[in-house]
N, C-alpha and C positions, 0 to 999 in steps of 0.2 A: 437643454431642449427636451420635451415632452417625448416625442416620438423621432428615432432615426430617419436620414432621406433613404432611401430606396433606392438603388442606380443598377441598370443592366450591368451584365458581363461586359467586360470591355478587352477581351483577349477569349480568342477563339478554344486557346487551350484552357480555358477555366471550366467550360460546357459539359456537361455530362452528356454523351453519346453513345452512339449506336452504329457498327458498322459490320455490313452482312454479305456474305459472298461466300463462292465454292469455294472446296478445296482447292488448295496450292493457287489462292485469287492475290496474297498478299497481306493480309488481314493482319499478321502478327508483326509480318516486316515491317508495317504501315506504323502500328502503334510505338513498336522498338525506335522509331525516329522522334517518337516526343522528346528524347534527349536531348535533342541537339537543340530543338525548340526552347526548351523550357530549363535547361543547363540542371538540368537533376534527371536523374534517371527516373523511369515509369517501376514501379511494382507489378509483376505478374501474377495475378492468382489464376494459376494452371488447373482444368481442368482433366489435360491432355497436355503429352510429350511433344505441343507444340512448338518450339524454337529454334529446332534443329540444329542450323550451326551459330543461329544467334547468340552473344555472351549476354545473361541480364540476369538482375535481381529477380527471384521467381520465390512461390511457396506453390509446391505440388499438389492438391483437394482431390482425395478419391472420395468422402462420406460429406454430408451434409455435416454431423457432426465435426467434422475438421474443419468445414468454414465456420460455424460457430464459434468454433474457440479460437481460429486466426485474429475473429473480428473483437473476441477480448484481447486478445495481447496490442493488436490496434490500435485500441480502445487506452490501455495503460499507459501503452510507450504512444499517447497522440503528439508527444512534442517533436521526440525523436523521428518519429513516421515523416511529418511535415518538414522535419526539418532536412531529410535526407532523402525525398524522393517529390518528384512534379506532381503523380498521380496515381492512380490503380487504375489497372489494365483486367477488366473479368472476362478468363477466353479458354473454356467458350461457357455465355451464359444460360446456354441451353441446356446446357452440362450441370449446370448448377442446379438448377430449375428439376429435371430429373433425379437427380442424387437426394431431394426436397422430396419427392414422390415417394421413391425409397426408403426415406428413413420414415416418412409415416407409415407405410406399410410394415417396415418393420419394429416400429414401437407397439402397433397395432396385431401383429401376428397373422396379416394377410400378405395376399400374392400384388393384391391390387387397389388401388381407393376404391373403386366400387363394390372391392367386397365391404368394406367398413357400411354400417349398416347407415339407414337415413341421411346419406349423402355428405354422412360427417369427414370423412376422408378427405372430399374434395375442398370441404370447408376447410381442416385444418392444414392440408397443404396451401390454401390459398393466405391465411392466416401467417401464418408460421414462414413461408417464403418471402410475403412483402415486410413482414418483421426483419427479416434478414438482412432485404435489400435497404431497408429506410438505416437500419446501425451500419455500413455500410456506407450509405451517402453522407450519413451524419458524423462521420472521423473527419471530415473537412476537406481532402484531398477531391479533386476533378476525377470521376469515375468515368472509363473508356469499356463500354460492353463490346464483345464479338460473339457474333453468331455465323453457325451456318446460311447458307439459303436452301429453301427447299421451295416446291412448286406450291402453288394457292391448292387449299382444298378441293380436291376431285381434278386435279387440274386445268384448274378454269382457265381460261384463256378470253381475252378481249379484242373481235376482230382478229383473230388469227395470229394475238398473241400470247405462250405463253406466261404466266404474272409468277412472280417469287414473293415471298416473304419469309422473314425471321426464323429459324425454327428454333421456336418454344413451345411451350405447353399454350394453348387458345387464351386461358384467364392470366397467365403468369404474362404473355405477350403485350396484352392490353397496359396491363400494369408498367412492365418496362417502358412501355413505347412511351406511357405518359409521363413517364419520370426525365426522360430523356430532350434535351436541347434540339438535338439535330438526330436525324436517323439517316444514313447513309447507304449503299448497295453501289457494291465492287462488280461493274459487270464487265464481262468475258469482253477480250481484247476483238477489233473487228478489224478492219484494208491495214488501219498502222501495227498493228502488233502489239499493243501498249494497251494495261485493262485504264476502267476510269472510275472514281469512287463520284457517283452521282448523290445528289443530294433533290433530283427531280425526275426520276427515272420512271416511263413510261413503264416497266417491266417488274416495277414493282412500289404499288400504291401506298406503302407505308413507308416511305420517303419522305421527306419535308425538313423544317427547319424553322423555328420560332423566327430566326434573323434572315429575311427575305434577302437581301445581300450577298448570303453564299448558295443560294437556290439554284444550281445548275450543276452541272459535271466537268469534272478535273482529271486530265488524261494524268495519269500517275507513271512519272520518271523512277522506273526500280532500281536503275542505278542509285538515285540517290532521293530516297521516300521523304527525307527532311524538308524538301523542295517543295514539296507537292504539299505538305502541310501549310509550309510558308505562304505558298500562295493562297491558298484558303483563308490563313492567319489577315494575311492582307485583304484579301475581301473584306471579310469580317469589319472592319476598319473602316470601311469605306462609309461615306452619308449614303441612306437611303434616302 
């Protein structure tokens, strides 16, 4: 045949996503249960000493330059990678995004992109970060982003509520968010005591999901965060 058919994801864990929430919301816990989902452990690329007392495969990234060259060894051992892990977990990828700033500034000998003269700074951080992220997606593995939240510019609020989103860099956010399947937001627990990873949250408008199916929020059992995927998993599944 001429040309291959085309077919959606058909497993929620195949997606490349996006999921954002405060400190101590669960974020890490949440992705640490793709194990159980996906019967191979997830990869962490740490931005931060986040795991606490989690046990998992991790590689620590303090420089831009250190994800570069993770993303060649990646790249060499692509069999090995796929063969011994479900996916990569990037947490946090605002972290990454930043560290992307930093080293243009410092291959450049400023404090900041805006000192690099005619706005080439922010060009080559924008350049040079989606090159990153595209070798990256392109190892073959399901990429899992974590971010912070932080409040909407100037803290805008709708109706008297305040909005969250991502926190990334404005152009590096856009980028992600398009790359991204599903985007998600961990919000603060309310009367039950249990947070809920919404996928349609009024509290913050860069939520959504290509798969209208899993378009709503899922109170997340911390006892046991496999669950809480599973049931996603099973949306996911469902006819629209």
């Amino acid at each position: 045949m001429l040309f291959d058919r085309l077919c959606s994801a058909k497993e929620f864990n195949s997606l490349t996503t996006l999921v954002f929430g405060f400190a101590k919301s669960g974020k890490t816990s949440l992705h640490h249960s793709y194990e159980k989902l996906m019967q191979k452990p997830p990869l962490f690329f740490l931005t931060e000493d986040g795991l606490g007392s989690l046990s998992a495969f991790g590689v620590r990234i303090t420089k831009w330059e250190g994800f570069q060259k993770l993303i060649s060894k990646c790249q060499r051992d692509n069999k090995t990678l796929k063969d011994e892990f479900g996916c990569i977990v990037v947490d946090l990828i605002g972290e990454l995004d930043s560290m992307c700033m930093h080293y243009i500034c410092r291959i450049n000998g400023k404090e900041s992109l805006g000192e690099i003269a005619h706005g080439k700074g922010y060009y080559m951080h924008s350049q040079i970060f989606k090159q990153g992220i595209l070798d990256l997606l392109a190892l073959g593995l399901p990429v899992k982003f974590i971010a912070h939240a932080k409040e909407k510019s100037f803290g805008q609020q709708v109706d008297g509520i305040t909005l969250y989103e991502p926190d990334i860099s404005k152009q590096s956010r856009h980028f992600i968010l398009g790359k991204c399947d599903s985007i998600g937001f961990i919000e603060p627990s309310k009367s039950n005591g249990s947070n809920a990873l919404s996928f349609n949250s009024s509290n913050a408008p860069d939520t959504g999901s290509r798969f209208p199916q899993i378009i709503k929020s899922y109170i997340l059992n911390h006892s046991d965060l496999s669950e809480s995927l599973g049931e996603i998993s099973k949306c996911f599944k469902e006819d629209v």
